[in-house]
C-alpha positions as CSV (number, residue, x, y, z in Angstrom):
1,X,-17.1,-11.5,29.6
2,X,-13.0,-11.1,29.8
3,X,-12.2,-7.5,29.4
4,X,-9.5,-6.0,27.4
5,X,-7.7,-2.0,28.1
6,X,-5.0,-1.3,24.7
7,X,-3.8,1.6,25.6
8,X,-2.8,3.9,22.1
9,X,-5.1,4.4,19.2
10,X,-2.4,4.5,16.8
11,X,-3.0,1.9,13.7
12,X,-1.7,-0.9,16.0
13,X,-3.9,-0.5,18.6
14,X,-7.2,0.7,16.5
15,X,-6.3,-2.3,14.9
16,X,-6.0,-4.9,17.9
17,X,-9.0,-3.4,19.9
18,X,-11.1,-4.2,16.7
19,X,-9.9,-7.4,16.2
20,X,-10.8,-8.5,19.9
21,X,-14.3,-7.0,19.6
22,X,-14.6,-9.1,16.7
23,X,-13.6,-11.8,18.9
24,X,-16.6,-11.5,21.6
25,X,-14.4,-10.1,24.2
26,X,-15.2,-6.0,25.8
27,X,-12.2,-3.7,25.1
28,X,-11.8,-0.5,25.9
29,X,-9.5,1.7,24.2
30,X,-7.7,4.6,25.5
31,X,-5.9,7.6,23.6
32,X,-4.2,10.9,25.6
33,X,-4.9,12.9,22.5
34,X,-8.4,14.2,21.6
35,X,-8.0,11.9,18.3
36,X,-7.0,8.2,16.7
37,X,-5.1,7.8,14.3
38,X,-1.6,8.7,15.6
39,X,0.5,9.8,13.2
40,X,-2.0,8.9,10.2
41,X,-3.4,12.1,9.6
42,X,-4.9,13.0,6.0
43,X,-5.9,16.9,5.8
44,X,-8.5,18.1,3.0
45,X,-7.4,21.8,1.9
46,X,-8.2,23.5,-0.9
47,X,-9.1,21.5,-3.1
48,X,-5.4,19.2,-2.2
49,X,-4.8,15.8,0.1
50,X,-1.8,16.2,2.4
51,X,-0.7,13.1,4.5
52,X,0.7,14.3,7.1
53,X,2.3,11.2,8.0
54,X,2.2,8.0,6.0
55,X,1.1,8.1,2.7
56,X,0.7,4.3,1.6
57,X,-0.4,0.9,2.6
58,X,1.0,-1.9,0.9
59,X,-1.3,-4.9,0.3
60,X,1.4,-7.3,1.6
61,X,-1.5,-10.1,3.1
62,X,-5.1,-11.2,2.5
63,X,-5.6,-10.2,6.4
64,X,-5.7,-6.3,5.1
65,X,-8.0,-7.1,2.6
66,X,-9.8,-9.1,5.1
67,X,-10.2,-5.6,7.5
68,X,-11.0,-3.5,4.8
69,X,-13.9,-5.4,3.8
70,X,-15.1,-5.7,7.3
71,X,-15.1,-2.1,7.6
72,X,-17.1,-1.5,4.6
73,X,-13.8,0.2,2.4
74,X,-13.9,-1.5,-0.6
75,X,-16.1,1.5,-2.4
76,X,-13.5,3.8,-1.2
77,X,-10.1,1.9,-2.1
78,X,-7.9,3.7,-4.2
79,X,-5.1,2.0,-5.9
80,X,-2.1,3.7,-7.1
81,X,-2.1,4.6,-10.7
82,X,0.1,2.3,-12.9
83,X,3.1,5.1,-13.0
84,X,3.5,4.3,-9.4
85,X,5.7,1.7,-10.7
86,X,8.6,4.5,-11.3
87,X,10.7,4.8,-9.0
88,X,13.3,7.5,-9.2
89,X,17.2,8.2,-7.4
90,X,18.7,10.8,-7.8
91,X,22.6,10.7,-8.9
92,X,25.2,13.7,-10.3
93,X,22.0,16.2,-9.1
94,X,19.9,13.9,-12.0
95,X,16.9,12.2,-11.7
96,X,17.6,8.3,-12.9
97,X,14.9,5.8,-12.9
98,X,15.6,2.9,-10.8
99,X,15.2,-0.8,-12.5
100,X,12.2,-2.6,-11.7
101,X,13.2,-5.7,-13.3
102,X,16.6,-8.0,-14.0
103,X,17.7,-7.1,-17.6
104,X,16.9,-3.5,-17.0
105,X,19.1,-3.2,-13.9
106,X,22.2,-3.7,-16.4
107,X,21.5,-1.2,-18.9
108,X,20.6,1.0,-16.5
109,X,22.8,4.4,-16.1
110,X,21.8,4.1,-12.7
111,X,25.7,2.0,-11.7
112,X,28.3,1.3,-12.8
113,X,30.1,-1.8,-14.4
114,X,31.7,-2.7,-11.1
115,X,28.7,-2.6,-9.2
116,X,26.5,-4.7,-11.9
117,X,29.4,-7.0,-11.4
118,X,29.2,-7.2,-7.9
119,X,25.3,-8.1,-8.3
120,X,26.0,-11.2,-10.0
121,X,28.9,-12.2,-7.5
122,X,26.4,-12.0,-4.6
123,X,24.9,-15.4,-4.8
124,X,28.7,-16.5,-4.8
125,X,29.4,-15.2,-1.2
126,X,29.1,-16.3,1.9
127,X,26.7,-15.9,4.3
128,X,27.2,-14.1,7.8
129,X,28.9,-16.0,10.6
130,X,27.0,-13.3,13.1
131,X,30.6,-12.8,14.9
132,X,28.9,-9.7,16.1
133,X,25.6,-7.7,15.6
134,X,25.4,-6.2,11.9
135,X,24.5,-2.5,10.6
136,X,22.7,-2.5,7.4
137,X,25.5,-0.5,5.9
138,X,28.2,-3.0,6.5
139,X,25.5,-6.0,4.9
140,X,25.3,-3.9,2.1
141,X,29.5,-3.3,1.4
142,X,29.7,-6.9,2.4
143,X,27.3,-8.3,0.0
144,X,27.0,-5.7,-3.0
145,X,30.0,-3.4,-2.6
146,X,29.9,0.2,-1.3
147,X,28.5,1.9,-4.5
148,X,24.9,0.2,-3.5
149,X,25.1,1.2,-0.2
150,X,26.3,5.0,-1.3
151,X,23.2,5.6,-3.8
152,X,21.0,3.1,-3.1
153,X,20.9,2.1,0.4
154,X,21.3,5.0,2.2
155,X,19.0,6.8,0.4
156,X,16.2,3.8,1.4
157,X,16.8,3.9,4.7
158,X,16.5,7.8,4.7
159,X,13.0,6.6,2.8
160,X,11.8,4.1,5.5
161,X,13.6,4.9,8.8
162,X,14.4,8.8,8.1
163,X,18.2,7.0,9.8
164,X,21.7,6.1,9.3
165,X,22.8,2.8,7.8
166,X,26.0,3.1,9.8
167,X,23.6,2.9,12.9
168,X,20.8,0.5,12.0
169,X,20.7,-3.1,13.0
170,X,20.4,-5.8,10.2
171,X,18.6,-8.8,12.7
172,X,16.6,-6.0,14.3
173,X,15.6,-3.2,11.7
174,X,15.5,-5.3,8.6
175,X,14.8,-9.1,9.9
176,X,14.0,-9.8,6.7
177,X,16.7,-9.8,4.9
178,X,18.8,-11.5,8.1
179,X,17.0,-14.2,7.9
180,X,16.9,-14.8,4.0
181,X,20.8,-14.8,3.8
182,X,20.7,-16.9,7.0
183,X,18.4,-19.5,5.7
184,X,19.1,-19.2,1.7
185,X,22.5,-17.9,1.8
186,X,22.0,-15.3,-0.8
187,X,19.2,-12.6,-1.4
188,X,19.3,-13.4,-4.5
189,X,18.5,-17.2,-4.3
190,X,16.3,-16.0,-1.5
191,X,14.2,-13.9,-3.8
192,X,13.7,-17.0,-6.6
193,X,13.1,-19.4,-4.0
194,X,11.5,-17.9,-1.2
195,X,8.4,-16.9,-3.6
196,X,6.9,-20.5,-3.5
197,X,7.0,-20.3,0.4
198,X,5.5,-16.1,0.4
199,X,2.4,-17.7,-2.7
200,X,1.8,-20.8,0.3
201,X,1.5,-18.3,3.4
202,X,-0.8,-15.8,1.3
203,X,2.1,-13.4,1.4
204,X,3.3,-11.1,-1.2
205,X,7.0,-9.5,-1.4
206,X,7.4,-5.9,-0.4
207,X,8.5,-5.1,-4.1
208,X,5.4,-6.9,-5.7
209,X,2.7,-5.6,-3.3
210,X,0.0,-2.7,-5.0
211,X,0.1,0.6,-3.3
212,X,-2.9,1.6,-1.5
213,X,-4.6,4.5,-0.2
214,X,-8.3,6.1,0.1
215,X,-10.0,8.1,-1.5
216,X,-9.7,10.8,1.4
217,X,-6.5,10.0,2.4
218,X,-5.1,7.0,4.9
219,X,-7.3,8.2,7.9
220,X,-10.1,6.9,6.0
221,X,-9.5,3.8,7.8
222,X,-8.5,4.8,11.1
223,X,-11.7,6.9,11.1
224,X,-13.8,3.7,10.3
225,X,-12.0,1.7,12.6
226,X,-13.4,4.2,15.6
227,X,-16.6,4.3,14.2
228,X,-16.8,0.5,14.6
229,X,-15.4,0.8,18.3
230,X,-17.8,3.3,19.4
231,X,-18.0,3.8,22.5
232,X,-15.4,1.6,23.2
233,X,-12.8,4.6,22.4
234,X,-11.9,7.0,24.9
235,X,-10.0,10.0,23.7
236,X,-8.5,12.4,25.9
237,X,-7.7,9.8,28.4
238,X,-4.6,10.2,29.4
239,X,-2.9,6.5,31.0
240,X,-0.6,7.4,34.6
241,X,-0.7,3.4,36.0
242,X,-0.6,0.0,35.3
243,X,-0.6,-1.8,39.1
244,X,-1.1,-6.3,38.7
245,X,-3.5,-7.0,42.1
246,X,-5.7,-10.0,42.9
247,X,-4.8,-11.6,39.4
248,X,-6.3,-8.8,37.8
249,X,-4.5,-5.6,36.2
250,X,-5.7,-2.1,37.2
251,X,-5.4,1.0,34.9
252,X,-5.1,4.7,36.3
253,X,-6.0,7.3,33.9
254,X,-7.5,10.7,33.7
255,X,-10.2,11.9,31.6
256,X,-11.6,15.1,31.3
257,X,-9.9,16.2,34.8
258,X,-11.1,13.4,36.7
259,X,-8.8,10.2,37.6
260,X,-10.3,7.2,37.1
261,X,-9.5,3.1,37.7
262,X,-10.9,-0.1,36.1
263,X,-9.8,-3.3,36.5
264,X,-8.8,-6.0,33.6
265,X,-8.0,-9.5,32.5
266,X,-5.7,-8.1,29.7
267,X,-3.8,-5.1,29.1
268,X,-2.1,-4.4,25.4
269,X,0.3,-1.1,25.7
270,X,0.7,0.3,22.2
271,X,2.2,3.8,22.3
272,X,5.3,5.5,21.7
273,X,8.4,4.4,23.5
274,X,9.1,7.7,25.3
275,X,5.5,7.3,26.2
276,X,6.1,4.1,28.1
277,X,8.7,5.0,29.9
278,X,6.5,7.5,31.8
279,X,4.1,5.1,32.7
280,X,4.5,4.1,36.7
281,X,4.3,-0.2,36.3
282,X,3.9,-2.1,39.5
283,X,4.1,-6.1,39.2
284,X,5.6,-8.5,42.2
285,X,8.6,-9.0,39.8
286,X,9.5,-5.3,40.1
287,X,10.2,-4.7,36.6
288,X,9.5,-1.9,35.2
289,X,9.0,0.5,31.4
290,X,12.1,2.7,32.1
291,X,14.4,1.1,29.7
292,X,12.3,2.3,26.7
293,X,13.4,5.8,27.1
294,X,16.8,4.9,25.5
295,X,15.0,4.0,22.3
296,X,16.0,6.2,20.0
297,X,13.2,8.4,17.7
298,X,14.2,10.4,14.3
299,X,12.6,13.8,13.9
300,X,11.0,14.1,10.7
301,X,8.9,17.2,8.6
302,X,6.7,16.5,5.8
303,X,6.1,19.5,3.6
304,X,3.0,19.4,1.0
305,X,3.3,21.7,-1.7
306,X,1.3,22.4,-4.9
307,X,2.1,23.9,-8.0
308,X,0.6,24.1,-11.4
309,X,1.6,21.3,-14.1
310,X,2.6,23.5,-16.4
311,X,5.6,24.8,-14.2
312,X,6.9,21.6,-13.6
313,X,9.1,20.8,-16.5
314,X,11.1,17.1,-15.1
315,X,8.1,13.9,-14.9
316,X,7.0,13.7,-12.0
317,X,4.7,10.3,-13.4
318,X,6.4,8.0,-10.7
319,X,6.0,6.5,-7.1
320,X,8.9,9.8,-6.4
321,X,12.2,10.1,-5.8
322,X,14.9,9.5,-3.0
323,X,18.2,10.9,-2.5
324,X,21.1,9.8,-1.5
325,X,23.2,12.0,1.4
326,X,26.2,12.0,-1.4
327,X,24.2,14.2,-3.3
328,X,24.0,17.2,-0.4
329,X,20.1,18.0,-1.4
330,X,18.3,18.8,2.2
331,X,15.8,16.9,1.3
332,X,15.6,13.3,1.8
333,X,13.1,12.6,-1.0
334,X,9.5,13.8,-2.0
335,X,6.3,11.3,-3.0
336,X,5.0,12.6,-6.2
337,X,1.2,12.6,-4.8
338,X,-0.9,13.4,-7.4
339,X,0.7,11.2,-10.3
340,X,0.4,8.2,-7.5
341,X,-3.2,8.6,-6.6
342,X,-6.1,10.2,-7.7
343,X,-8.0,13.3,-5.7
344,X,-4.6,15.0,-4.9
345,X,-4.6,18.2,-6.3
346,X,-7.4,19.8,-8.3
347,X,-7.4,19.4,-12.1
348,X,-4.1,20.9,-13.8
349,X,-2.1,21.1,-10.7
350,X,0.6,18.7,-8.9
351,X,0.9,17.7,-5.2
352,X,4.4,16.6,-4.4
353,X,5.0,15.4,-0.5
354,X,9.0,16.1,0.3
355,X,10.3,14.9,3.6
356,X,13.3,16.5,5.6
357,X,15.6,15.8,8.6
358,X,15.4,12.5,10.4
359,X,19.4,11.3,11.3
360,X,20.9,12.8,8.3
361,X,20.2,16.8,9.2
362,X,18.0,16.7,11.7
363,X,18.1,20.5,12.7
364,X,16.7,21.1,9.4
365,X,13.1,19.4,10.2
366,X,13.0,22.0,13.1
367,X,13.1,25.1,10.5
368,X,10.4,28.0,10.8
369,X,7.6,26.5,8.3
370,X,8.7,29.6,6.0
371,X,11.8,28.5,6.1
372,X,11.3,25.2,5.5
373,X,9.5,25.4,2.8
374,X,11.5,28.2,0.8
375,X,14.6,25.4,1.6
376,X,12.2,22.5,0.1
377,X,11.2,24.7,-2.9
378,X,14.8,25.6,-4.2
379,X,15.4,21.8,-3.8
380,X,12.4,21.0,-6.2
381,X,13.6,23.7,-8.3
382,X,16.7,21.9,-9.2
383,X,15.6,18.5,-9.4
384,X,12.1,18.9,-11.3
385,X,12.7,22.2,-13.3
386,X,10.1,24.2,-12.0
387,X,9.9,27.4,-12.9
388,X,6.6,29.1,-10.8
389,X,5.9,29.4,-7.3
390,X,4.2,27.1,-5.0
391,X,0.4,27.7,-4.9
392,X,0.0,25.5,-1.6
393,X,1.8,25.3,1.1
394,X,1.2,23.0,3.9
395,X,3.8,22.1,6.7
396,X,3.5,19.2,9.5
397,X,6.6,18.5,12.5
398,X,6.9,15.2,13.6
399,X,9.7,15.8,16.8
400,X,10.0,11.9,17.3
401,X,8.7,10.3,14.1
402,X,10.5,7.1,13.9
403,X,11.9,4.4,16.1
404,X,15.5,3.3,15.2
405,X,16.2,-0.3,15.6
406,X,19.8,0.7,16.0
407,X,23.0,-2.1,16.9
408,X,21.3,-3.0,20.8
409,X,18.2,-2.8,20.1
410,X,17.6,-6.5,21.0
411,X,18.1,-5.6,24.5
412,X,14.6,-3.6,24.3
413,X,12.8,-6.9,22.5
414,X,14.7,-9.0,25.4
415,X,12.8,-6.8,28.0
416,X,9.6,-7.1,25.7
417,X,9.6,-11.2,26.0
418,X,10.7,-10.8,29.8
419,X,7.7,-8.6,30.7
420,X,5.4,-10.7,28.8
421,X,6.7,-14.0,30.2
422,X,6.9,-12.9,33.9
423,X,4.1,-10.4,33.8
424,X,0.6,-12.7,32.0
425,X,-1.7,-11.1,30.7
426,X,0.5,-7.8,29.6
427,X,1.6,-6.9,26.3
428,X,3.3,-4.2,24.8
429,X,3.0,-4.1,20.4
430,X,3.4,-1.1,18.0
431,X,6.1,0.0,15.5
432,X,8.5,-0.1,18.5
433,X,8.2,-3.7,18.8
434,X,7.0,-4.5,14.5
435,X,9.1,-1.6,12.6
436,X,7.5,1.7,11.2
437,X,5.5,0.0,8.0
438,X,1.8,0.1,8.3
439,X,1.3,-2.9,6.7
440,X,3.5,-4.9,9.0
441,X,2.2,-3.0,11.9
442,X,-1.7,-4.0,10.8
443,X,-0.5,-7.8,10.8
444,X,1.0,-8.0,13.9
445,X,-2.2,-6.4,15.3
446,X,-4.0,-9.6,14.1
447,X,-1.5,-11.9,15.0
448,X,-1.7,-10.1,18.7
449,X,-5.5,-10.3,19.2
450,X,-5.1,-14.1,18.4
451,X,-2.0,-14.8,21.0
452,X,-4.5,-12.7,23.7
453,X,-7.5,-14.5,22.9
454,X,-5.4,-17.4,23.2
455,X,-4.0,-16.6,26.1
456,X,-7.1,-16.2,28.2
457,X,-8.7,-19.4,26.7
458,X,-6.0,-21.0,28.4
459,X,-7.2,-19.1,31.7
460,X,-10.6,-20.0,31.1
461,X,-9.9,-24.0,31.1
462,X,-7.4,-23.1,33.9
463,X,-9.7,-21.7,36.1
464,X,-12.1,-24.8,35.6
């Protein structure tokens, strides 16, 4: 039987070591830490959910329906509530509710005249001549004028990337839209027409997609997922080598204190880029993992806090709120928990999940968790109206939460494809190599474990 090592239980790798047990083929999984998961981590206190990390999945393809019904989730699926539909920015220290559809957009208080305006020029410009690499802050100016990118865009990107727009690459961090304006010439036309070709490959847009979560939180799944690899799961073993001999590839690791080795057809490497670069690789071609050190990682805290309903005075019936780095709040937005899922907080109380740091203030993330959380508070204060005390407190630190797909980054997928092509048989996959959504990150796990089993069909016939 060919033999698999993925290296990371993160989503990604959980993912891809299922997928290829599904597939007939032995895999072994390793994890350093004494858990999966990685930075899915769904805490049960007091009667409150905290995500520690990410706090929704969004049904994007029929392949994660697909894995939730092979793992037996369906009974524990937990959609978000209608209101989840609200999304709120914050402009002039206000909370505005964004437009969700076309007509609303223009009576919206949200912007102005000039930038409604510049909406409905955008189908009338032209499409990028890539002279050079493109951030997504001069995309937006180009395309929608700089009041979009001021309160809208920045405060997204702060949302998804915890980065600066003035840093991120358009081709790299949001391929998406790159390639719509490349191939419709307007994102607008690309959003009318591109929905026959999404409805034909069983997709469904990013903005149309339901929320998901479980009912115990996100590490619902990652816990089933182990449970259905077994044995196959070693935590606490902590990867030092990869060495390619006698067509085979070796892995050195230590668990529990002792240094092991095993020998495989395949190796998939799905852990965090500063992780890689430790790894010692030895391959004929002399190549090596040190280039991913440069990669760039934005620190993040996440800071649960409850408080009771009636203290609340603003709505907090929505998806949350994001805010823009005009508005000089030190927070970059907060997830309004409770209103977006059920089993949040206990009855007649709120949960509401605020994020601080990444690019925009990143000492702040580092903060004391008192102090953090006074600092949070006071925000909430001004933006929600409440007028009592928080009555939980709970405080995670993520040092490097986020890869940013900054201008260069193609230099790092360059190096992925080289490795791949000159080394067979190794693979490297996670959000440094997909982007930081779950979603994506669990489709590209699929998409993986059918280019591996691929690959070593092709060995198979080969080798007869």
């Amino acid at each position: 039987m060919k033999s698999i090592a993925v290296i990371g239980a993160g989503i990604f790798g959980l993912t891809s070591a299922f997928q290829l047990k599904q597939k007939g083929y032995q895999v072994d999984l390793y994890e350093e830490s004494n858990r999966s998961g990685g930075v899915i981590q769904s805490v049960y206190k007091d009667g409150y959910l905290s995500e520690l990390g990410p706090n929704t999945l969004l049904n994007t393809n029929i392949k994660l329906i697909n894995l939730i019904k092979a793992l037996g989730l369906e009974p524990h699926l937990c959609p978000a509530r209608d209101v989840g539909e609200a999304r709120f920015l914050v402009r002039g220290g206000k909370m505005i509710q964004m437009p969700s559809k076309p007509l609303a957009f223009f009576s919206s208080s949200l912007f102005s005249w000039n930038a409604k305006f510049n909406l409905i020029l955008e189908m009338l410009r032209p499409k990028w001549k890539n002279e050079y690499e493109e951030t997504i802050a001069h995309f937006v100016r180009r395309r929608f004028g700089k009041e979009f990118l001021t309160y809208a865009i920045d405060a997204l990107v702060a949302g998804i990337f915890a980065g600066d727009p003035e840093r991120l690459s358009v081709p790299h961090g949001f391929p998406k839209l790159y390639r719509a304006e490349q191939k419709y010439g307007s994102l607008l036309r690309a959003q009318i027409l591109g929905a026959r070709e999404r409805k034909r490959k069983g997709e469904t847009s990013k903005q149309e997609a339901r929320v998901l979560s479980f009912d115990r939180g996100l590490q619902t799944l990652t816990d089933a997922i182990s449970a259905k690899l077994g044995d196959n799961l070693h935590c606490q073993a902590k990867l030092q080598k990869i060495r390619y001999q006698n067509s085979l590839w070796e892995i050195c690791y230590s668990e529990k204190g002792e240094l092991k080795k095993k020998e495989y057809e395949v190796v998939l490497v799905a852990i965090p880029a500063y992780e890689l670069e430790k790894l010692e690789f030895e391959h004929p071609s002399g190549l090596s993992l040190k280039l991913f050190g440069e990669i760039n990682y934005s620190p993040v805290a996440s800071v649960i806090l409850g408080y009771k309903e009636e203290d609340v005075r603003n709505t907090t019936k929505g998806f949350g709120m994001l805010i823009p780095g005009i508005e000089h709040f030190n927070i970059l937005g907060t997830l309004f928990s409770s209103s977006l899922f059920e089993g949040r907080a206990p009855s007649g109380y709120i949960t509401l999940s605020t994020y601080v740091g990444g690019l925009r203030q990143p000492n702040l993330a580092r903060l004391p968790s008192e102090e953090l959380t006074k600092m949070v508070h006071e925000d909430l204060c001004k933006l929600l109206y409440i007028q009592g005390n928080p009555v939980f407190k709970y405080t995670y630190y993520h040092e490097r939460a986020i890869p940013q797909y900054e201008i260069g980054y193609g230099k790092f997928k360059d190096h992925i494809a080289n490795l791949q092509h000159t080394c067979p048989g190794f693979y490297i996959g996670g959000n440094c190599v997909k982007g930081p959504a779950l979603s994506d990150n669990i489709i590209f796990a699929h998409e993986m474990a059918d280019n591996i089993a691929a690959y070593l069909e092709d060995t198979s016939v080969s080798a007869k």
